[in-house]
ROSEVO-138499 format. One record per residue (C-alpha): x, y, z; chain. Coordinates in steps of 0.25 Angstrom, whole numbers, padded with zeros to 4 digits, always signed. Layout:
+-------+-------+-------+--------+
!    xx !    yy !    zz ! chaine !
+-------+-------+-------+--------+
!     X !     Y !     Z !      A !
...
+-------+-------+-------+--------+
This chain:
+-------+-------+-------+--------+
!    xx !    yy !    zz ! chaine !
+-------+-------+-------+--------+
! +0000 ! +0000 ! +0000 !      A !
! +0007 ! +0013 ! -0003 !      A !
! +0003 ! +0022 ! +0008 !      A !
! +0009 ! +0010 ! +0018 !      A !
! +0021 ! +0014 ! +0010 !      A !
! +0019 ! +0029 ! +0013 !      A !
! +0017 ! +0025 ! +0028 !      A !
! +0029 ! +0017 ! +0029 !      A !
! +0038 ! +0029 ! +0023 !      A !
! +0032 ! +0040 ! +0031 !      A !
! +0035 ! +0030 ! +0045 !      A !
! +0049 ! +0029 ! +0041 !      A !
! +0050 ! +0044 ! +0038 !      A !
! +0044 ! +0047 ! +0051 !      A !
! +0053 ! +0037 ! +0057 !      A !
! +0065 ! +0043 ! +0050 !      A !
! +0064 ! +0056 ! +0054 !      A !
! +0062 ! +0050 ! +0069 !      A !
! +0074 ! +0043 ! +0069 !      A !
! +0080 ! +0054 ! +0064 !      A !
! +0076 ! +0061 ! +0074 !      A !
! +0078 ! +0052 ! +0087 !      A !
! +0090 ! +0045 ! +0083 !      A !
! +0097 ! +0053 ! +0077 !      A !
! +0101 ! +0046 ! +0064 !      A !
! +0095 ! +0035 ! +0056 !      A !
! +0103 ! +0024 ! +0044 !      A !
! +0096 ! +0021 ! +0033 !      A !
! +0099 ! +0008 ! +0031 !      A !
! +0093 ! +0007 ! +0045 !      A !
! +0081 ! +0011 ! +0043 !      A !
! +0080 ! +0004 ! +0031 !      A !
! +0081 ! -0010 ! +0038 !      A !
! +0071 ! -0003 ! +0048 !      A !
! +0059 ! +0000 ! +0039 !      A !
! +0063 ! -0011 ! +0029 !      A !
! +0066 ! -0001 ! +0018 !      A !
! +0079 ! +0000 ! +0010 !      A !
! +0089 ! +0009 ! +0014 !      A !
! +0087 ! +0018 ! +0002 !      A !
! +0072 ! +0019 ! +0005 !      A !
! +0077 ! +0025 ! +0019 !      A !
! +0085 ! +0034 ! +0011 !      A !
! +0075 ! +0041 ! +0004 !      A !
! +0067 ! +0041 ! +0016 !      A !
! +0077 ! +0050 ! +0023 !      A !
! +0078 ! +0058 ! +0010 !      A !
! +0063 ! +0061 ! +0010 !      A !
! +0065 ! +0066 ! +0024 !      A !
! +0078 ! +0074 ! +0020 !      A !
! +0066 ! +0080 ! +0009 !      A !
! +0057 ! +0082 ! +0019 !      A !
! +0066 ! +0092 ! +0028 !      A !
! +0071 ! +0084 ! +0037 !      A !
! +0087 ! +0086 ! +0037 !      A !
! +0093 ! +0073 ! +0035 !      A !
! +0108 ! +0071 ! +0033 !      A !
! +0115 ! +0058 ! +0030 !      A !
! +0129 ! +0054 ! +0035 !      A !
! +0134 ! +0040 ! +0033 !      A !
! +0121 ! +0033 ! +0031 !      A !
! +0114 ! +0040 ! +0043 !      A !
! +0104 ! +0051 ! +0040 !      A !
! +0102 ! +0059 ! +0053 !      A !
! +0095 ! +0074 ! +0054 !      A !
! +0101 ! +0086 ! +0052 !      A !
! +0110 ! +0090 ! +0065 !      A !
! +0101 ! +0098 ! +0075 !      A !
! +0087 ! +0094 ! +0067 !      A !
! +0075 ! +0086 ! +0074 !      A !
! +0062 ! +0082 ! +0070 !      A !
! +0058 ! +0090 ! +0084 !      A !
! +0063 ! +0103 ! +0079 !      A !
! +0053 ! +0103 ! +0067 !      A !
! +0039 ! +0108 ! +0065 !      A !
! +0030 ! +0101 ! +0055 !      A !
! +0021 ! +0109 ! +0045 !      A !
+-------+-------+-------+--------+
C-alpha cells in the first residue's frame, strides 16, 4: 500500500531527527540494519532533512547536526 510507504518514511525522518537530537550522531549504515533499509536509502533520508533546513553535516560516515543546533531551539510554522 503506498501510503504504508509514506508512514514508514516519515517515522524514520522523525526518528532521525531525534536521534539526532539525543545522541548526538547517528551512522548510516546503522540505521539502515535498524529499519531494514539499505544504506543509500538512509542517505537520502538524511539528504531530505539537510533539504528540509535541518543542518546536517557529514564526517567520516556519521551525519550529526550542526555544532550548537537542536530540535529545541526551533519553532515550527
Amino acid at each position: 500500500m503506498k501510503n504504508d510507504s509514506y508512514d514508514r518514511k516519515i517515522f524514520r525522518l522523525l526518528y532521525m531527527l531525534n536521534k539526532l537530537n539525543e545522541e548526538g550522531s547517528v551512522k548510516a549504515s546503522e540505521l539502515a540494519i535498524e529499519f531494514s533499509v539499505t544504506t543509500r536509502t538512509v542517505q537520502r533520508d538524511l539528504v531530505l532533512l539537510d533539504i528540509a533546513g535541518f543542518p546536517i553535516i557529514q564526517k567520516n560516515g556519521i551525519q550529526k547536526f550542526n555544532r550548537g543546533f537542536s530540535l529545541r531551539k526551533i519553532t515550527l510554522k
